[in-house]
N, C-alpha and C positions, 0 to 999 in steps of 0.2 A: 702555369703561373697564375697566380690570382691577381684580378685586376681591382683595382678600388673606385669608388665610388664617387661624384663628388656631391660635396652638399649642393643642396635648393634650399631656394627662398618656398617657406610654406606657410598656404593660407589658412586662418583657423577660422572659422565659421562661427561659434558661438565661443558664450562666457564657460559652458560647463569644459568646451574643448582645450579654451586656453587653461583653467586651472586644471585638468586633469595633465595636459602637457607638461606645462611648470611643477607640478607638485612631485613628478616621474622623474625630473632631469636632475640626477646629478648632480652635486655641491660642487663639484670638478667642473664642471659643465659651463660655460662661459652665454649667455642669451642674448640673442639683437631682436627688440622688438620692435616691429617697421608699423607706425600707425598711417595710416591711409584714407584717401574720402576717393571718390569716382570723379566729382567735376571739379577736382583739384589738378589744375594742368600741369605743374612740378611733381605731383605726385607718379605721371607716366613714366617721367625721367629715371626720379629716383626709383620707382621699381624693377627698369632697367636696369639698371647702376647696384643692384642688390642683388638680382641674380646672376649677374655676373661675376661680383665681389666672391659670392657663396660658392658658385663653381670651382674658384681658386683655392679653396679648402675640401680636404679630405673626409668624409662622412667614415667617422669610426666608432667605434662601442666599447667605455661609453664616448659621447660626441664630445668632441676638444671644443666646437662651437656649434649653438644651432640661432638658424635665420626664420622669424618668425612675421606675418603680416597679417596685419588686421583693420577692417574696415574701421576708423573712429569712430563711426554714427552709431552703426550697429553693433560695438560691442562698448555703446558709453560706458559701462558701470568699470570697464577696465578703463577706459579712457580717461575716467573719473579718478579713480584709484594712481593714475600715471601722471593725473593733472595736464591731461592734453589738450592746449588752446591752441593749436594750430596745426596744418597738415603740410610738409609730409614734418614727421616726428620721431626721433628714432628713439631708444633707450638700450643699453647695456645694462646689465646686469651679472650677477653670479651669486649662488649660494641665497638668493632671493635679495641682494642688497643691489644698490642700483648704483654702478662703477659711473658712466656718464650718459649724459642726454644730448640730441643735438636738434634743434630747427630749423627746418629750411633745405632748399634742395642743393646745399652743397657735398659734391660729391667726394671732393678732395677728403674736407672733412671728417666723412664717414669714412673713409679707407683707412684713415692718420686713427681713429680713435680705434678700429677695431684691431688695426695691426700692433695698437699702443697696448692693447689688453690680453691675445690673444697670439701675435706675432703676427708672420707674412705670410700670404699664402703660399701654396709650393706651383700654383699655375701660373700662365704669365698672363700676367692683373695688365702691364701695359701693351700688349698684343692682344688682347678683350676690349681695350679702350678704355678704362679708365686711367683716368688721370694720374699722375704721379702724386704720393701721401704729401701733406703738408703741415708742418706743425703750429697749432692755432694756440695763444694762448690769452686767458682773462684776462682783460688789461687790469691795472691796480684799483684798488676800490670798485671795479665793474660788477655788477651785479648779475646774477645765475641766469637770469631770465629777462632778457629785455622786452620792454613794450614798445621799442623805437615803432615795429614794424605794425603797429595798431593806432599811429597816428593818423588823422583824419587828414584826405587826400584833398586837393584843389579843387578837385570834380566834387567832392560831395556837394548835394544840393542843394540850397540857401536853403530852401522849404525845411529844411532838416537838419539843425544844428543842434551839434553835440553841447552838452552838459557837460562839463570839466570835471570828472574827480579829484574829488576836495587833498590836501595833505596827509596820509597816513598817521593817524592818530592814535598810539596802541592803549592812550588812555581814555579816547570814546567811550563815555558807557552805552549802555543797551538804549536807555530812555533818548539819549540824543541823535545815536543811529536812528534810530526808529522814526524821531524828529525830521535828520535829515532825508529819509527816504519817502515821509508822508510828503515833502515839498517836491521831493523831484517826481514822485511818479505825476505832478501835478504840473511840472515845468512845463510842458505846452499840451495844449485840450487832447491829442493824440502823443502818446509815449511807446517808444519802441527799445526796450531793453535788450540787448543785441552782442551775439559776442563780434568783435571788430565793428566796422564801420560802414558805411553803406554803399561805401567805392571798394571795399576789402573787406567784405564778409569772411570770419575765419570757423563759420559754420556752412552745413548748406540747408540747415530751416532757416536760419539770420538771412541767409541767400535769396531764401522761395519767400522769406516774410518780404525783405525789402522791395522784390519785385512783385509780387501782388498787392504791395503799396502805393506802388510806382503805378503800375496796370490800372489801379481805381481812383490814379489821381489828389493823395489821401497826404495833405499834409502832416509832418509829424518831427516830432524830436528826439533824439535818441541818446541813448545813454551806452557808452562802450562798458559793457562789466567788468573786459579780460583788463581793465585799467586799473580796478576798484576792489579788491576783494572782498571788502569792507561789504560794498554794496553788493555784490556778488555773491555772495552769503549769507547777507540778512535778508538781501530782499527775498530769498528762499522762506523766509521763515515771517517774515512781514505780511509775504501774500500767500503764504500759506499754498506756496505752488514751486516743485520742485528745479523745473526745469526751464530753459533760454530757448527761446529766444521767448519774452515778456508783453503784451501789449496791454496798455493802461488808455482807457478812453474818460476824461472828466474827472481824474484820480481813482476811477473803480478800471481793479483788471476784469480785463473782456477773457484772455488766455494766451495759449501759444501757439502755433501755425495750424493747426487741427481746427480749433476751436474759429482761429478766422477764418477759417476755407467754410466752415460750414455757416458762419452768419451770412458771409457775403452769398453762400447758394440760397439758404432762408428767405433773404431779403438784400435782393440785387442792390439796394438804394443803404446798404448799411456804412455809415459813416460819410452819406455824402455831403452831411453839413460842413463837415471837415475837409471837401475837397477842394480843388482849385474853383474857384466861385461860386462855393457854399456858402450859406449861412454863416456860418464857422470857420471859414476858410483864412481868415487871414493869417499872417506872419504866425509862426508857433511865437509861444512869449517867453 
């Protein structure tokens, strides 16, 4: 008698993997893509919580569903493409259209949405441990994507206050973005444009930037992106530099955690006017 199989959760390694995967699977073919970082500590959970899910499904040809995981960091241009500000991150999909998205390490959740697309599995999902499905619904008017969880925390640092993203404007032209982001990368003598915040990093260069900031004593201001699109997007094209986490010393960008690791090995003393009783040290403005 032949026995079956059951799915796993599987890691893809690069970008040419995930498209050569997706491009292979089936119209039929139902997709959970599981975005992930390493010193994201939710992220342990939910990868628990995913290969256990996957085992309670049958691995068939072609596949009723496949479980896919992938580093955020290192496979940004998907990340990009998925618009992943935060980890752990799931997405469903089928047929290349994307059924729902979910944030955060709830687990309930992810069970409620895959058994809402896909059905139940045939293992026993509650003798595995996970939790029983729960049905979650939008509140009225709530919006797809909240930014609750990118407000800045108590702990953040007086030395380093946030910038408020101005009102969603979809009649801003070009000249007045540009306007407002020549003021902000100028908002205090050191600028850190940062996805999250400095008590809730939802990167981990935003992560290594804020604590080599920290470590050099380096006062500064920050500006959360994942709040702004606005700014999120121009300022890509403003400073003519693709990528977050941002740093602006005097309104000229210096770069992004690369570029700071190697001033400070350059020149051990780089921004210490800026620091806690520098020259420059005082209050960001």
């Amino acid at each position: 008698m032949a026995t079956s199989n059951p799915c796993t959760l599987t890691e893809v390694a690069s970008d040419a993997d995930f498209a050569n995967y997706t491009n292979n699977l089936p119209e039929s073919s139902t997709l959970l893509i599981y975005f992930h970082a390493p010193w994201a500590e939710p992220c342990k959970q939910m990868s628990t919580v995913l290969s256990t899910l996957a085992s309670t499904y049958t691995a068939t040809q072609p596949p009723t569903i496949s479980f896919l995981a992938l580093d955020a960091e290192e496979l940004s241009d998907v990340s990009e493409h998925y618009d992943v500000t935060q980890v752990p991150y799931i997405v469903i999909q089928k047929a290349g259209k994307v059924l729902e998205t979910i944030s955060g390490g709830d687990a309930s959740r992810v069970r409620a949405a895959v058994e809402k697309h896909v059905g139940a599995g045939s293992g026993n999902a509650g003798g595995l441990g996970l939790p029983p499905a729960q049905l979650v619904s939008k509140p009225e008017g709530g919006s797809a994507k909240s930014l609750a969880a990118y407000a800045p925390s108590p702990n953040d640092p007086a030395t380093a206050p946030e910038y408020s993203a101005a009102e969603a404007n979809p009649e801003t032209t070009k000249e007045e973005l540009n306007n407002r982001l020549g003021e902000l990368v100028k908002a205090a003598p050191v600028m850190l444009f940062m996805k999250g915040t400095p008590s809730a990093p939802q990167c981990g260069f935003s992560r290594q930037t804020v604590s080599l900031l920290r470590e050099k004593g380096v006062r500064y201001g920050f500006f959360n992106i994942l709040a702004d699109d606005d700014v999120r997007q121009g300022l890509k094209e403003f400073a003519d530099w693709p990528t977050f986490p941002q740093v602006w010393v005097g309104g000229e960008l210096v770069g992004g955690l690369d570029i700071l690791k190697e001033e400070f090995e350059n020149d051990p003393d780089f921004l210490a006017d800026y620091s806690v009783g520098g020259k420059k040290g005082g209050p960001a403005a």
